[in-house]
N, C-alpha and C positions, 0 to 999 in steps of 0.2 A: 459067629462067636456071641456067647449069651451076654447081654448086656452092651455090646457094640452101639453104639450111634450109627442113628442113617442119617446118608447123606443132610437132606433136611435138617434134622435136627447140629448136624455138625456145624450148616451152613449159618442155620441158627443163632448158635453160641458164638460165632466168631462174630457176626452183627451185634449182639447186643454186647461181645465185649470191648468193638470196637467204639460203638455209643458210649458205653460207661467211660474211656477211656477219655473221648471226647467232654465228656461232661467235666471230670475231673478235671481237664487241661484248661478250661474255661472259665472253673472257680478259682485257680490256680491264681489265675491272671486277673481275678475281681472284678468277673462276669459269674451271671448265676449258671449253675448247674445244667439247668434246665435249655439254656439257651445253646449249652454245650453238647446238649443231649440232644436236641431237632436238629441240631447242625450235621452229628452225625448221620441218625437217622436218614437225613436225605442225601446226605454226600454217599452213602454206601447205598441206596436206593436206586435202582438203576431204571423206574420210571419217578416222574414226579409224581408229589402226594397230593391229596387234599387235607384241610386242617382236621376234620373229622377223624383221619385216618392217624393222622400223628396223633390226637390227643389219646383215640385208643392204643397206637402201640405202647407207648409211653405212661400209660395211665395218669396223665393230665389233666387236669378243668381245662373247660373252653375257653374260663377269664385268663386263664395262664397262658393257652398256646394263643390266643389271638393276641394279646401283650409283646409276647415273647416272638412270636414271627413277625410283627410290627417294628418290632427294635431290631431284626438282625436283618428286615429288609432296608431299614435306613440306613445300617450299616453298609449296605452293601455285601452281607454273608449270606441271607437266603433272598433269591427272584420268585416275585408270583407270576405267575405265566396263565396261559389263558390253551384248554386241554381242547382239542376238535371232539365235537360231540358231548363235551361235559358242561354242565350248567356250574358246577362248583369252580372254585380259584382250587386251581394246584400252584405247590412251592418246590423250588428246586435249588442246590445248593450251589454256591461257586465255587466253582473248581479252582480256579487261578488263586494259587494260595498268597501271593506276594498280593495283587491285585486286591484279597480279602484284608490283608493286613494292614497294607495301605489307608484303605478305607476306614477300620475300627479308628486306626492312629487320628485320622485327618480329623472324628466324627470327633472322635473322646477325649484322646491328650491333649491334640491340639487346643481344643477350647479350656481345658483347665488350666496347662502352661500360659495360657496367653490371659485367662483371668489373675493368675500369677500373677507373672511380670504388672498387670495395671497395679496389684494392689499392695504392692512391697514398689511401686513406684510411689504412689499416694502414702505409703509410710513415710519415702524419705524425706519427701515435702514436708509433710508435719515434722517430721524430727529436726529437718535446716531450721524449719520457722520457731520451734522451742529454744531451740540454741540461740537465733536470733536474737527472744527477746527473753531470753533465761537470766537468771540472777549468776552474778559470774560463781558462786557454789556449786549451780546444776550445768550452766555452760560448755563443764569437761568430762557429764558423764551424757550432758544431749549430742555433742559432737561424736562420741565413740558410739553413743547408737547409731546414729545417722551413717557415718564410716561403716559400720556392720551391715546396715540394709540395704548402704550400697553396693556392698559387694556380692548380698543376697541378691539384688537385682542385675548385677550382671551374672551370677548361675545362671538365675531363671532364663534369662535372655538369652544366653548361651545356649540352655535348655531348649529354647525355641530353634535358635539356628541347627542345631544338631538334628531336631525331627525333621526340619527342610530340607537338609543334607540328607538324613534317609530316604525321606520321600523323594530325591530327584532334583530340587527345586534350586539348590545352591552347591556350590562347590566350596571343598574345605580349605579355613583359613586358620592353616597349624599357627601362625603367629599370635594371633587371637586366641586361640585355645591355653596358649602357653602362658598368657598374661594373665589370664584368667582366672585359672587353676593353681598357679603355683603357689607354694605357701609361702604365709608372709613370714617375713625376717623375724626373730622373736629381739626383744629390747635389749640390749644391752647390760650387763649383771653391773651394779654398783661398781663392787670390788676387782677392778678390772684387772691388779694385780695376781687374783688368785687363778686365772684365766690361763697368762702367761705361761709357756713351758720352760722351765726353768732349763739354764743353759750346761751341757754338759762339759764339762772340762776334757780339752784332748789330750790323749795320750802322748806322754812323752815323745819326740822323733829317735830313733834309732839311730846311733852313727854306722855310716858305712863300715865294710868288715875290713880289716887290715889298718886301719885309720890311727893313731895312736892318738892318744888325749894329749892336749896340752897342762 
């Protein structure tokens, strides 16, 4: 058939559209492109590469892919491995997708949740010690900050416990969660009267049937 793809070229198109695919999943989630795109490349590559070879397929600088396989070996999403007979590092992707996941969370989240939690801790310090030594005018708006960032610091915290629990490391404490999250009670309206439901008057009772009135 004129114009048919061969094999080849079919094989082709489904790689580079499963790279592209990769790429986008990876910006998606606020990783660069590119990091998305060697990923694929060697996860659908059925030997290992060397870097030379990815920056050609991908039309890359060398500053780019030597960066860029640097950060996803520390990740633990691509291995360099050491080829028989090859002088060059080849790279080869991980397959254990949970295992990859794991690893980006432990490298990345984990360390910015946990610089979190220190520094909306160091807020509420500051904020207790304003209220402390606050003129009683600012005293009732240093206490409702402090009350706010405390309970921004238990998310956060929370937020830590929750990646542990993903990760394996902790089991879940529904009680804690519920404290946590729930929303708070809103204050009370002044006018507590208008609140009230006002009370319906019952309906007359009906005398029995045969009953005479007196």
């Amino acid at each position: 058939m004129a114009g048919a793809l061969t094999p080849e070229d079919e094989l082709g198109r489904a790689r580079d559209l499963g790279v592209d695919t990769c790429g986008r999943i990876a910006e998606f989630w606020g990783f660069t492109r590119t990091m998305g795109r060697i990923f694929g490349l060697l996860y659908l590559s059925h030997e290992p590469l060397p870097q030379a070879e990815i920056q050609s397929r991908l039309g890359i600088s060398a500053g780019s892919a030597s960066m860029t396989l640097a950060a996803l070996g520390r990740w633990g999403v691509v291995h360099r491995i050491w080829v028989r007979g090859q002088r060059r590092e080849h790279y080869q992707a991980e397959t254990d997708f949970w295992k990859m996941i794991s690893g980006v969370l432990n490298e990345r989240e984990r360390r910015e949740i946990g610089a979190a939690v220190e520094v909306v801790k160091r807020a509420v310090a500051g904020a207790r010690a304003a209220e402390a030594a606050a003129p009683r005018r600012l005293a009732a708006e240093a206490a409702f900050t402090a009350g706010r960032l405390e309970r921004l610091h238990e998310i956060c915290t929370l937020g830590e416990t929750l990646l542990d629990m993903l990760l394996g490391q902790l089991t879940m404490d529904v009680g804690r969660f519920r404290d946590v999250l729930k929303v708070e009670a809103q204050a009370p309206a002044e006018n507590t009267q208008s609140a009230v439901r006002p009370k319906v008057p019952r309906a007359p009772r009906r005398r029995a049937a045969g009953r005479s009135a007196k």
